[in-house]
C-alpha positions as CSV (number, residue, x, y, z in Angstrom):
1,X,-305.0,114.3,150.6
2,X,-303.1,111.4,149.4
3,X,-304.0,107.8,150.4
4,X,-300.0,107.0,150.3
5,X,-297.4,109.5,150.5
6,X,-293.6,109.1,150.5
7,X,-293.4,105.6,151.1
8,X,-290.1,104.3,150.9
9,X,-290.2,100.0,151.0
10,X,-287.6,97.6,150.2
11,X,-288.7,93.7,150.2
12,X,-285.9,91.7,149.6
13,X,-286.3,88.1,148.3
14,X,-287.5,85.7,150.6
15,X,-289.0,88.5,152.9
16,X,-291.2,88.1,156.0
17,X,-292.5,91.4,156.2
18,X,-295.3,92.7,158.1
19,X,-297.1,95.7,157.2
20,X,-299.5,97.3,160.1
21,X,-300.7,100.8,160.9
22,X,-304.6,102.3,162.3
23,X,-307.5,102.0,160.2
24,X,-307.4,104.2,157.2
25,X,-303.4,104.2,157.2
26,X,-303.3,102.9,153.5
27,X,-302.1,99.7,153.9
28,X,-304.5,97.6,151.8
29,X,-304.0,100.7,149.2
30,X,-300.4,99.3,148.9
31,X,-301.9,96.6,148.1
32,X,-303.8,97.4,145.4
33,X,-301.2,99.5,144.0
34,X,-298.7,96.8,143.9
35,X,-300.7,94.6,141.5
36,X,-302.5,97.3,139.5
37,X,-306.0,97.4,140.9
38,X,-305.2,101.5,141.4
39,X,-302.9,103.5,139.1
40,X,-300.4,105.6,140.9
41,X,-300.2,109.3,140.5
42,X,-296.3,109.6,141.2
43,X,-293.6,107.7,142.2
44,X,-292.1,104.4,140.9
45,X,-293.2,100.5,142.1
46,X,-290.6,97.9,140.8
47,X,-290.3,94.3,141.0
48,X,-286.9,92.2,140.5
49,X,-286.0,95.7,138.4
50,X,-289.2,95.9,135.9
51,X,-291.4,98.7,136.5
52,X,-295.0,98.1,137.3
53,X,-296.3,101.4,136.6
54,X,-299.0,100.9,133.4
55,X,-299.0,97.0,133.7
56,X,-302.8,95.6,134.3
57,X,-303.2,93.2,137.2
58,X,-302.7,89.7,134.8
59,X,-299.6,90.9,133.5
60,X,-298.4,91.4,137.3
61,X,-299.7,87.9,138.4
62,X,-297.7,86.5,135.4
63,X,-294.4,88.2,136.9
64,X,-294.9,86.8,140.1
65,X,-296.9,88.7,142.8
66,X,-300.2,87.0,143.9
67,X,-302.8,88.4,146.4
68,X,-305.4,87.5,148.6
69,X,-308.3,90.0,150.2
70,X,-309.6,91.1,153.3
71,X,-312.5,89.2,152.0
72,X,-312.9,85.8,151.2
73,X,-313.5,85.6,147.7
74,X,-314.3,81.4,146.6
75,X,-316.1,80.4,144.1
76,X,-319.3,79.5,145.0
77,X,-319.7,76.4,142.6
78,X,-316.5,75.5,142.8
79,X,-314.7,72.7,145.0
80,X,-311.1,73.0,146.4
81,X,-310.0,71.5,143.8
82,X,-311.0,73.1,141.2
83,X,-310.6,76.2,143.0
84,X,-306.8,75.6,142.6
85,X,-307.3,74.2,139.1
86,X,-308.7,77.6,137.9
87,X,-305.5,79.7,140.1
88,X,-303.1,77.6,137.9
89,X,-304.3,76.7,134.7
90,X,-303.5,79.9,132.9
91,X,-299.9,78.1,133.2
92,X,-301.4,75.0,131.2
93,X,-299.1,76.3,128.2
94,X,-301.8,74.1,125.8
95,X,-304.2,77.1,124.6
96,X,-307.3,77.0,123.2
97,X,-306.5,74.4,120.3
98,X,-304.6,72.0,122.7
99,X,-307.6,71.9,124.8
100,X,-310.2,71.3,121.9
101,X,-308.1,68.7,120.4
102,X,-307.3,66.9,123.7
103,X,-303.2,66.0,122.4
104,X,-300.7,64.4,123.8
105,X,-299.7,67.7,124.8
106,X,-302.7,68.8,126.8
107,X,-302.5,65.3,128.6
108,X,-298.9,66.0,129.9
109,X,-299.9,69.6,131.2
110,X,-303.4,68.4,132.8
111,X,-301.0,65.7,134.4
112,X,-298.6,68.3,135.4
113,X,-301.1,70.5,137.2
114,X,-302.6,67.9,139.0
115,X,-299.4,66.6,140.3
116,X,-299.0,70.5,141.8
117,X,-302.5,70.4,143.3
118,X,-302.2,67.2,144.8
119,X,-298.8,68.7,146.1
120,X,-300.2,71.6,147.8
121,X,-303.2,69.7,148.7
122,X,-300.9,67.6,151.0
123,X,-298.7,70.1,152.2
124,X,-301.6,72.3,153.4
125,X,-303.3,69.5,155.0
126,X,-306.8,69.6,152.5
127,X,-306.2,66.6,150.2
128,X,-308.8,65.1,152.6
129,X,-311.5,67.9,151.9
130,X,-310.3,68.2,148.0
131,X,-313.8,67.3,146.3
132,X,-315.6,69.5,149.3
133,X,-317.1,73.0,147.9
134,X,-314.5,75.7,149.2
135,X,-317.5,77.3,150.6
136,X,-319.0,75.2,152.7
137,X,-315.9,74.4,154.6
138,X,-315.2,76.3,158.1
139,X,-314.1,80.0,158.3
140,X,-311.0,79.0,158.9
141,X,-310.6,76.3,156.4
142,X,-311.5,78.6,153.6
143,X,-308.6,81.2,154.8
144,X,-306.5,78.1,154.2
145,X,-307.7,77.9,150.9
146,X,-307.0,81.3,149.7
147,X,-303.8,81.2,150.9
148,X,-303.2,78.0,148.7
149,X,-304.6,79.1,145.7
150,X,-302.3,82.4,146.2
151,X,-299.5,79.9,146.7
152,X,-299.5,77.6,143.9
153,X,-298.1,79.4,141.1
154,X,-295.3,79.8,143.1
155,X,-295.3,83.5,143.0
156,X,-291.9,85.0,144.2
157,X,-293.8,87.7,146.1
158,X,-297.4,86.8,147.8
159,X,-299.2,89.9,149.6
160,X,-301.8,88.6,152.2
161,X,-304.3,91.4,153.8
162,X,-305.2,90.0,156.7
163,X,-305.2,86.1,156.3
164,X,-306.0,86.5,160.7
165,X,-309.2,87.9,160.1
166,X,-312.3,86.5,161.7
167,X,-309.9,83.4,162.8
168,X,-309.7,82.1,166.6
169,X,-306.7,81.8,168.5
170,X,-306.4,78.0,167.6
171,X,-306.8,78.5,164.0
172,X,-304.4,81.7,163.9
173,X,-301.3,79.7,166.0
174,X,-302.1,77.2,163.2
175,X,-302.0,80.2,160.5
176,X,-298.8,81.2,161.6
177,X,-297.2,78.0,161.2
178,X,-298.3,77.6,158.1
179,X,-297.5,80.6,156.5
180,X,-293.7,80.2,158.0
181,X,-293.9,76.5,156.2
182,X,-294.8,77.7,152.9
183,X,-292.8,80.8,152.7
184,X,-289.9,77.8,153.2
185,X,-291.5,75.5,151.1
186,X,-292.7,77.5,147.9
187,X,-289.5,80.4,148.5
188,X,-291.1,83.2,147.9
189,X,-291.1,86.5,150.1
190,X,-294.3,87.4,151.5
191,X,-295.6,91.1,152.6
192,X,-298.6,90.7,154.8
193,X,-301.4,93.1,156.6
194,X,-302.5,92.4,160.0
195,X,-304.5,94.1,162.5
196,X,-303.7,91.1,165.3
197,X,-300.5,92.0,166.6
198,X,-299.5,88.9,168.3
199,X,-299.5,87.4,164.4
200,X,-297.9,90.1,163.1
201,X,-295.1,90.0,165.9
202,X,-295.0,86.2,166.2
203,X,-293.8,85.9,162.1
204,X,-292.8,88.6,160.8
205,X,-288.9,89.4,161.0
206,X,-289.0,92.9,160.3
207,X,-292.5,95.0,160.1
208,X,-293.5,98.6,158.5
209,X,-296.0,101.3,160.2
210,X,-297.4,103.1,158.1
211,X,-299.8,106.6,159.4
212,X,-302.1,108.7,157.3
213,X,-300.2,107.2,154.7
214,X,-297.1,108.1,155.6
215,X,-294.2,105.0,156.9
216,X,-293.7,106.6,160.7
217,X,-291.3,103.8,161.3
218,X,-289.4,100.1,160.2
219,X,-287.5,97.8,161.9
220,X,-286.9,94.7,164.0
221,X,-290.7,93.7,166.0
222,X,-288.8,94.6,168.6
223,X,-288.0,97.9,167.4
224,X,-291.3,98.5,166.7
225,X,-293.0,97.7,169.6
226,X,-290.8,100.1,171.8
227,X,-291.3,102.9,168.9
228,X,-292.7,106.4,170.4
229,X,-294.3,107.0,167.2
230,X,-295.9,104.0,166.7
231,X,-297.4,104.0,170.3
232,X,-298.7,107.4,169.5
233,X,-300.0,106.5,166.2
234,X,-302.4,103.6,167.6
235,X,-303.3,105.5,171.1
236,X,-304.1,109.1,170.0
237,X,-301.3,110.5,172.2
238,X,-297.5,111.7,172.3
239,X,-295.9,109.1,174.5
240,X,-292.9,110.6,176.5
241,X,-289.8,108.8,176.9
């Protein structure tokens, strides 16, 4: 049986697109398809007209597409900031020689980067918390890091798999928000899982359901939420008309 199957998805740029469906449905296998963690057996993926099919998940990142994961994944050493120092500095554009010999160049690009973190730091509202470890912070706090250190390349496309998780009403209304914000602010599209409708509904302005991996449906949250099929899907039942 195939994890995905006939799956059909168009993100265009700037996107808010949600991506939901039962446990099992193959949504976080999208995921990992997208930016090369599994190699697909058929079919074609394609981003701003390049094929992804035999690229590894660095040279994906370096097109444009960043990630986060179901689970939190810090550094444990590491504070905020340099948590977003490691995320960016593969676009230092120094190498290994710049950074030995400590040029004028290397000065220019360490400035450059930490004008960006600083940048983000503000805009997310953790310039405050900057020299804290990532993971001692709240639950909630550290969901707002990853979704920083996805943002600050300034990927085109950002896939988060369920930023909601584990988060309290307060922190998820502030989640939304935020995620609206920097979708503005970095302009980039951004395909996310959720299992919490209300976030999923509350952001998203169109949303794909996706069954056994199979899509079952797409449209407007509206359109979704008055779906048959979907209602079936998540109940275990046909739902008459």
């Amino acid at each position: 049986m195939a994890a995905v199957s006939d799956l059909d998805l168009e993100l265009e740029r700037g996107c808010l697109v949600g991506m939901i469906g039962p446990n099992g449905a193959g949504k976080t296998t999208v995921f990992n398809l997208i930016t090369g963690v599994y190699k697909p057996t058929a079919g074609t993926i394609e981003f701003e007209g390049r094929s992804l099919r035999g690229l590894k998940t660095p040279q994906i990142a370096r097109l444009g597409i960043s990630r986060t994961f179901q689970n939190i994944r810090l550094f444990k050493s590491l504070t905020v900031y340099r948590t977003l120092q490691a995320a960016i500095h593969y676009q230092a554009g120094y190498g290994l020689f710049g950074a030995t010999i400590q040029g004028p160049k290397f000065l220019r690009c360490e400035k450059q980067i930490d004008n960006v973190i600083i940048e983000a730091l503000e805009f997310f509202g953790l310039r405050d918390i900057m020299d804290e470890h990532a993971l001692s912070l709240p639950y909630g706090m550290q969901r707002r890091v990853e979704l920083v250190r996805a943002m600050i390349c300034r990927p085109r496309l950002v896939l988060l798999d369920e930023p909601a998780a584990g988060m309290n009403q307060s922190e998820k209304n502030q989640l939304m928000n935020l995620i609206r914000r920097a979708r503005e602010f970095y302009r980039c599209g951004i395909l996310l899982i959720e299992h919490d409708m209300s976030v999923v509904m509350g952001i998203c302005e169109r949303i794909a359901v996706l069954d056994y991996g199979i899509k079952i449906a797409e449209g407007s949250p509206r359109e979704i939420q008055n779906n048959p099929a979907v209602l079936e899907a998540y109940l275990g039942e046909r739902i008459e008309n």
